[in-house]
N, C-alpha and C positions, 0 to 999 in steps of 0.2 A: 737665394731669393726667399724672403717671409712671404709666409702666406698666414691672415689673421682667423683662420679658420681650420677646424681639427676635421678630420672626412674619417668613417668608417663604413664598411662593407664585409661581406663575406668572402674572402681568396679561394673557397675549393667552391667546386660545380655547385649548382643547386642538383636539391634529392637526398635520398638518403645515403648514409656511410658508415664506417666505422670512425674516422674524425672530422672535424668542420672544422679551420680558422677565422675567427673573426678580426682582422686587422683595423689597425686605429693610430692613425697620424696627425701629427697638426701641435701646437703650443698648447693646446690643456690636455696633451696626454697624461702628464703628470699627475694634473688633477682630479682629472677624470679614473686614472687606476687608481688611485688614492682611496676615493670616494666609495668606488665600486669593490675592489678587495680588500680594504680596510688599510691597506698596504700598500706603498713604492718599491716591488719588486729592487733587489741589487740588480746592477744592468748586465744582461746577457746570464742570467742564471733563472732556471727553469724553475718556478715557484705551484705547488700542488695547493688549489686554493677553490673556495665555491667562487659562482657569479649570482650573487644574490639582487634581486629585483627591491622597489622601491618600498615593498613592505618588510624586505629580509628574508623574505624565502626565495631558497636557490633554486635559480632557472638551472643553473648545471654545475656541475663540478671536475673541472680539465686545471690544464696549465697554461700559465700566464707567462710570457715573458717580457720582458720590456730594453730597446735599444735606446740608448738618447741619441737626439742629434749630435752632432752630425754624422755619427758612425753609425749608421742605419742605411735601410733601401732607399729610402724618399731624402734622405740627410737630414729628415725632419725628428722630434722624438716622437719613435713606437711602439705602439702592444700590440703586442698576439698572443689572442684568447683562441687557447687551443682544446676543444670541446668534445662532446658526441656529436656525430653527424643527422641528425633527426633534422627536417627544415623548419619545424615549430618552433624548436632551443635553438637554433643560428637567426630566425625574425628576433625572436623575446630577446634573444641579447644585444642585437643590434638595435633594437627599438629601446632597450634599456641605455645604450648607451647614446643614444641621442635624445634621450630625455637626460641625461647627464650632459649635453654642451655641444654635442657632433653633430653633423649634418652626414645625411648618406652620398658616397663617392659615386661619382659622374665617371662614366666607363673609361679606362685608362689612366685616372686621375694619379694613383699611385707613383706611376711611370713618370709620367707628365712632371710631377713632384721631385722626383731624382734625376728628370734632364734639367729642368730649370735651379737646380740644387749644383747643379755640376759633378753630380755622381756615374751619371754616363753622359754619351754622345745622341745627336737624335740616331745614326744607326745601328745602334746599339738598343737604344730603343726599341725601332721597328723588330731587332731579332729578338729581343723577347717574345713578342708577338708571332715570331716565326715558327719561333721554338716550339712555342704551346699548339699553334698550329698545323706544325710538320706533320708532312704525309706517308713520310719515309726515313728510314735511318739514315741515308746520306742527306738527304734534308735536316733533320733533326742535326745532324754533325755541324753540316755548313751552320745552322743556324747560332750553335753554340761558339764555332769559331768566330761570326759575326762577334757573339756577345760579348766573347773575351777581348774586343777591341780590333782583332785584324784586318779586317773591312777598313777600320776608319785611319789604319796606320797606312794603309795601301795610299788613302785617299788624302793624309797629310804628307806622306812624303813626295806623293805628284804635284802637293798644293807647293810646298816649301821648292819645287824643282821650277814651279809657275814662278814664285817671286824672285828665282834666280835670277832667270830669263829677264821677267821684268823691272827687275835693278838694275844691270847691264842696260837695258834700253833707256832707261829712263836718267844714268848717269850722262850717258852719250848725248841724253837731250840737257840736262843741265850743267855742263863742262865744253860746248860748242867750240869754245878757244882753243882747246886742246892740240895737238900736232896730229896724234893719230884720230881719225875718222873711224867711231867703234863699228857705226850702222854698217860701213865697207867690211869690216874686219870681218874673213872667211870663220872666224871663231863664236862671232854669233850665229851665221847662220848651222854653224855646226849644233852649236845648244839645241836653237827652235829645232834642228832636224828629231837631235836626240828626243825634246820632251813631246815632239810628236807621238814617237814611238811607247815613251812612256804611259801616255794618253791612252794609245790603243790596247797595250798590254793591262792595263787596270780596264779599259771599257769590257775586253773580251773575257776578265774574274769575271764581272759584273753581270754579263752576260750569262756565263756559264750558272753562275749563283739566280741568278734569276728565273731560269730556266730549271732549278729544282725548286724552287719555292712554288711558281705560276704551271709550269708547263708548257702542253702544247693541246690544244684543243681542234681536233677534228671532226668532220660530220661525217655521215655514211650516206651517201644520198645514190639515186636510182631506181629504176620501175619497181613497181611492186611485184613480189616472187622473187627478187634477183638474189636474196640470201642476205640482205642488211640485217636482219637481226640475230642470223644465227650468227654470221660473223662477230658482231659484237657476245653474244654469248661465248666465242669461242674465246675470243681475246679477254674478256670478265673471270673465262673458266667457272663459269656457273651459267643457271638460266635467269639471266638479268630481264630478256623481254621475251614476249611470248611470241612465239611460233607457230605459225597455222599452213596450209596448201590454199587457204583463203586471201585471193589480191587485198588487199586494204588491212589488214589486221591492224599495224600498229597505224595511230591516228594521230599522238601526242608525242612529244620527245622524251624518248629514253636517254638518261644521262650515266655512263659508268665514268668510275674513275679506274684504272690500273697504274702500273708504274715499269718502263724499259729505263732499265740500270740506273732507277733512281731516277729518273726522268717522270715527273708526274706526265699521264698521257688522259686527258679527258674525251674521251669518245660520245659523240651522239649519233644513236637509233632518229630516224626520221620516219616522217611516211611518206609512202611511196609517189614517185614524180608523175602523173598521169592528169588527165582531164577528172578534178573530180566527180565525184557518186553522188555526195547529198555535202550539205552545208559543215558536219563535221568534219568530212575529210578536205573540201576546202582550208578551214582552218589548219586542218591538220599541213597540207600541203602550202601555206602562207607561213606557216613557222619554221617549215623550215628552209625554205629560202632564207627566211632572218636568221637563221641561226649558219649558213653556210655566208652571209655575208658578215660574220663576226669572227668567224674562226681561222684556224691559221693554215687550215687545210681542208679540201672537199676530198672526200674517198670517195669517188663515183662507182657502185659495183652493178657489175654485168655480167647478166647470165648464161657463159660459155657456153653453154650448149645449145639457148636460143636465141643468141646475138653477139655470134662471134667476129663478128664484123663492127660492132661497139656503134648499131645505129643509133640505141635509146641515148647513147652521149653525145651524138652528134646534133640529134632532135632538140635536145635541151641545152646543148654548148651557148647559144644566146642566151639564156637567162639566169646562165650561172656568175656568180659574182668575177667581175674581171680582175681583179685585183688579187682573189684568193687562189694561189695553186689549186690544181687538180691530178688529182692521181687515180687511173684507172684500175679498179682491180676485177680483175678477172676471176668473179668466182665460178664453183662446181667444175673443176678442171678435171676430177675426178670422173666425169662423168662423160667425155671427150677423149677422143683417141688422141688429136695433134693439140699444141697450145696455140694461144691465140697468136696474132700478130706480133712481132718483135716491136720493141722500141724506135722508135723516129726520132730524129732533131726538133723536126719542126712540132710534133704535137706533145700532150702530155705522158709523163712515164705509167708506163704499164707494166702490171705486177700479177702473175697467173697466182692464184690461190682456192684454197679448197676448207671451206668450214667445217667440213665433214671428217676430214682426215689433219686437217692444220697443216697440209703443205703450202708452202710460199710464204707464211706467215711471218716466221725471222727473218724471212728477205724485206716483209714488208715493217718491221721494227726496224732494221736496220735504216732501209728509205728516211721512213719520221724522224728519227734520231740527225740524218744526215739532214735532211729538210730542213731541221730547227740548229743545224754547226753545234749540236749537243756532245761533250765529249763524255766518256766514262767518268764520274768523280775520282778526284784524287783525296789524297790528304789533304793535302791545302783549299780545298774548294771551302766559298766562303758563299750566306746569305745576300743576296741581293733584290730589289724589287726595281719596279719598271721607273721610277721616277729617279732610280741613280742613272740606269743607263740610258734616262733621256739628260739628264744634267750632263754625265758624261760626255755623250753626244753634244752636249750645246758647245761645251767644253772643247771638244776637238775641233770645233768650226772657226770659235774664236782663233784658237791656235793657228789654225789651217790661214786664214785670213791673215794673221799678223807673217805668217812666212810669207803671202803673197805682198803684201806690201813691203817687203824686204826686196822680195826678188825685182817688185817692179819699180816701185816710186824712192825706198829707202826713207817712208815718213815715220821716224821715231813716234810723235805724239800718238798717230793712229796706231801704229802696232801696240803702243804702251798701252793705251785705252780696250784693244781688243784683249788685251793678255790680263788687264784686270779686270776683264769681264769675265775671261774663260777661270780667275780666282774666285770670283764670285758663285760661279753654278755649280764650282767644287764646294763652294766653303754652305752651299744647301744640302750637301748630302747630309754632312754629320751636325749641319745645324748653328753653325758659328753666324748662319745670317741663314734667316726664318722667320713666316709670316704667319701671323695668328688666326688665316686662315688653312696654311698649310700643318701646323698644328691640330685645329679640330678636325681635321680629315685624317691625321695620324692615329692621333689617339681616340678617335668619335668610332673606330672598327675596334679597339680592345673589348676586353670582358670585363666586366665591373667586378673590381678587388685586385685589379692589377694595374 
């Protein structure tokens, strides 16, 4: 795809460095490095040259390279003016070079440019994105295996197993004269059985890749004194929130991040559950409600020693979000001769712990991990984000539906039409069919100069 317009920006962080790039894409790159170095770089050869401004005196003095299209990132032609990292000489050259024909890049735009170019996939894309992102080395991996294509091989070889299926069906409905009856044939229903399972085994990558990318977001919620913040400090392994013998201290959510085996784990400090004091701790106490009806688990903790009987979660059991699990933990065990109460079927799991000493604690990483079907990363763990494994999901429904109109009615047309439906929510992953608003929500979260 042409685009009649050249975009530049700056690729590293804004601040200071020891280098800056300035990248520069679009149909007058040519002219534009022409103009500005006196010279057309040879392509892919690293050229030692000033960047002089519109009166000739050099803004800076680095290396130039220059890609043509289509063998390039964007498959457009590019330069990278590779400089000192001052942020004064990375504005002046990019305001140089749009007084030279460019327009400044709109966040992503780069990317944007090399999916619409056909040099990647859209998920390959998002793992760019991941990459620079990542919170973890097995993040950072998954994200790189995304980039190198894996993700989207997973997710065409499921597509090409979809139009199997839906060939076989759709012959069946335009060959009706036929002697054999395909829709009876125990050999379709065998296929749909199999790309069911296909289905699941790519949703539950998906899953697992998702879940290093996003996490798992828990709250600490509980009377005030029950030990939520040192808890969270303990799990931080630093003093993330303050800690007083004072009820109310924290008022505002504390947000840590940690990471169990690569599992990003975002933990929120709350304050404390009680009848507020004055209008701050109201607030304080209204947010986090809202933040326990968003997250993917409530860590309710109770003070063993003065409510070993878990009243203060009974008192509050109505106004906790019903949808969200609850897991009691039972802090300061340390400080108690027996533990609390065993586990029950019927209520929530409870976990004896002690912030002071960190016993229980790997019991209770273990829990979150099981909570979220997290497994240990492998080698093959791949990047994923929540809108594959809702496509995926659509995907399997379709599927699931065309098997039941097999078992029940045997209506080829309907099953044909759900099976290229469930092609369609796969063929959104990698972007073979995309909509120009699911686009600027992809690329509208990049960094500008990528």
């Amino acid at each position: 795809m042409a685009h009649v317009d050249t975009i530049v920006a700056a690729a590293t962080p804004a601040g200071r460095g020891g280098v800056a790039i300035v990248r520069v894409s679009g149909p007058r790159v040519p002219e534009i490095a022409a103009t500005l170095l006196g010279i057309l770089p040879q392509p892919r050869t690293a050229v030692l040259t000033a960047f002089p401004d519109e009166r000739g005196d050099p803004i800076d003095v680095g290396i130039a390279l220059f890609f043509p299209g289509p063998h390039s990132y964007t498959g457009e032609h590019v330069v990278e003016l590779q400089g000192h990292g001052g942020p004064v000489v990375v504005e002046n050259l990019v305001a140089r070079v749009v007084a030279l024909g460019a327009r400044r890049a709109q966040p992503g735009e780069f990317t944007l440019r090399a999916y619409l170019n056909d040099k990647i996939d859209l998920a390959q894309a998002e793992a760019v994105a991941d990459l620079i992102d990542a919170g973890s080395t097995d993040a950072a991996r998954a994200a790189m295996r995304s980039l190198q294509g894996e993700f989207s091989t997973m997710v065409a070889g499921l597509t090409e197993a979809v139009i199997e299926v839906r060939t076989y069906v759709e012959a069946a409905i335009d060959f009706p004269e036929e002697e054999v009856d395909f829709l009876a044939d125990t050999e379709l229903a065998a296929r749909l059985a199999h790309l069911r399972e296909h289905v699941a085994a790519v949703a539950a990558s998906a899953r697992q890749g998702r879940l290093l990318r996003d996490g798992m977001t828990v709250v600490l919620a509980g009377r005030p004194n029950a030990g939520k913040s040192s808890l969270l400090n303990r799990l931080a392994g630093y003093d993330a929130a303050i800690v007083t013998p004072i009820p109310g201290t924290t008022r505002d959510v504390v947000r840590e991040r940690i990471a169990i085996d690569g599992m990003p784990l975002h933990v929120l400090d709350t304050a404390g559950l009680r009848e507020a004091q004055d209008a701050v701790e109201h607030e304080g106490v209204r947010r986090a409600h809202a933040e326990m009806a968003k997250a993917d688990g409530v860590l309710f903790v109770i003070d063993s020693a003065a409510d070993p009987e878990a009243g203060a979660y009974h008192a509050e059991r109505a106004s906790l979000p019903a949808n969200v699990p609850v897991t009691l933990l039972f802090n300061k065990i340390d400080l108690v001769d027996a533990l609390p109460l065993a586990n029950t079927q019927s209520g929530p799991r409870r976990i004896a712990v002690s912030a002071t000493t960190g016993q229980g604690l790997e019991l209770l990483r273990t829990h979150l991990k099981q909570a979220m079907q997290f497994q240990t990363p492998e080698s093959g763990s791949i990047s994923a984000r929540q809108r594959h494994s809702d496509a995926l999901a659509r995907a399997a429904r379709h599927v699931d539906a065309a098997v039941e109109l097999l078992r029940q009615r045997r209506a080829g047309e309907l099953m044909a039409e759900e099976l290229r439906a469930a092609q369609r929510a796969l063929d959104e992953i990698t972007g073979v069919f995309s909509s120009d608003d699911l686009l600027g929500r992809i690329f509208g979260s990049f960094c500008i100069g990528k």
